[in-house]
N, C-alpha and C positions, 0 to 999 in steps of 0.2 A: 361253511363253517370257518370262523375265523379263530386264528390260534394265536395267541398273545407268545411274544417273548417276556423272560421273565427278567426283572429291573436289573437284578441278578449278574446274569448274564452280562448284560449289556453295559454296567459297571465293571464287568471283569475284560469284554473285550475293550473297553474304551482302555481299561490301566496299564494294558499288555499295549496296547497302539501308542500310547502317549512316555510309556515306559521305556519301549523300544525307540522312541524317535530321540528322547532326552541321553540312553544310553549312545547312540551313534554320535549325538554331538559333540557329547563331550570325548569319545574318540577320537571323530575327526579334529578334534581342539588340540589334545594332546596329541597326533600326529603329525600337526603346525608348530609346533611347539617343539616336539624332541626335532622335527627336519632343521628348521632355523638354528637350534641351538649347533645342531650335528653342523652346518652350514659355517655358522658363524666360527667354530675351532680351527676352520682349516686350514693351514697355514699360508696358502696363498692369497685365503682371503683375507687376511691379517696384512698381508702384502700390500694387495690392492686397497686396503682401505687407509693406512698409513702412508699420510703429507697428502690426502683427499684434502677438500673442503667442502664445510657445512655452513649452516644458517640457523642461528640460533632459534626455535620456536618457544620455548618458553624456559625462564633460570629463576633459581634461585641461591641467591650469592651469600648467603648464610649458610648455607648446605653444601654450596659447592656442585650441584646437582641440575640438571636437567634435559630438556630434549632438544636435540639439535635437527635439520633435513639433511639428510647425507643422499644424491644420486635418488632423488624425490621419494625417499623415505626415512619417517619417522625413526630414530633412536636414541635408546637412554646414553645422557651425559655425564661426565665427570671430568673436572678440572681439581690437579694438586694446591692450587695459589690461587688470589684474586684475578680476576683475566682484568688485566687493566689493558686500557687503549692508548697508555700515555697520558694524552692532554685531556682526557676524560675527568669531570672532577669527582665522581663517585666512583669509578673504577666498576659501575654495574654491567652488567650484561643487558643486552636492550634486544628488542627483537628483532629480529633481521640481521643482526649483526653479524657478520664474516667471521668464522675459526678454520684453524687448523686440525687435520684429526693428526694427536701424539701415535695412536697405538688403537687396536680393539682386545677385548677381555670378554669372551662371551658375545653379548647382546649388547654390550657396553663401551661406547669408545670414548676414548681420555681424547680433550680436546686441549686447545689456548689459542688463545683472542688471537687472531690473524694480527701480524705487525702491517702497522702504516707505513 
């Protein structure tokens, strides 16, 4: 005698499985998240990361905004003023380009153009 499960059933354990797995991620998401932030305030790491130098990955010079490689990783940038290079005739940011890091703020560090 063969005995069927009922569709039922098997929609409720599938929602509880796929339920559970979406809940962990996004735990473990927000426990990368508060670590870095907890990471990023600390004041020595504020230290070590001011007068580093990065590499510009991607800018946007209207905004003043974007990501530089700092110690082969990724972070959000900001500069107060145009990062000019000098003899540069746009004064844009190009990629690859050499900065300084000013400061970090959070996840965020203030850069300017590396002088020639």
């Amino acid at each position: 005698m063969v005995e069927y499960v009922s569709i039922e059933l098997l929609l409720f354990v599938l929602t509880l499985t796929i339920g559970g797995a979406l809940i962990s991620a996004f735990a473990d998401a927000a426990v990368v998240v508060s670590c870095a932030r907890s990471l990023a305030d600390r004041d020595w790491f504020k230290s070590a990361m001011r007068n580093a130098r990065a590499t510009v990955s991607d800018w946007d010079e209207k905004s003043g905004r974007g990501h530089v490689i700092a110690n082969g990783e990724r972070w959000r940038a900001t500069a107060d003023g145009p990062l000019n290079a000098g003899d540069m005739a746009a004064g844009e940011m190009v990629v690859g380009d050499p900065v300084d890091i000013l400061s970090a703020t959070g996840l965020t560090l203030h850069i300017r153009k590396k002088k020639t």
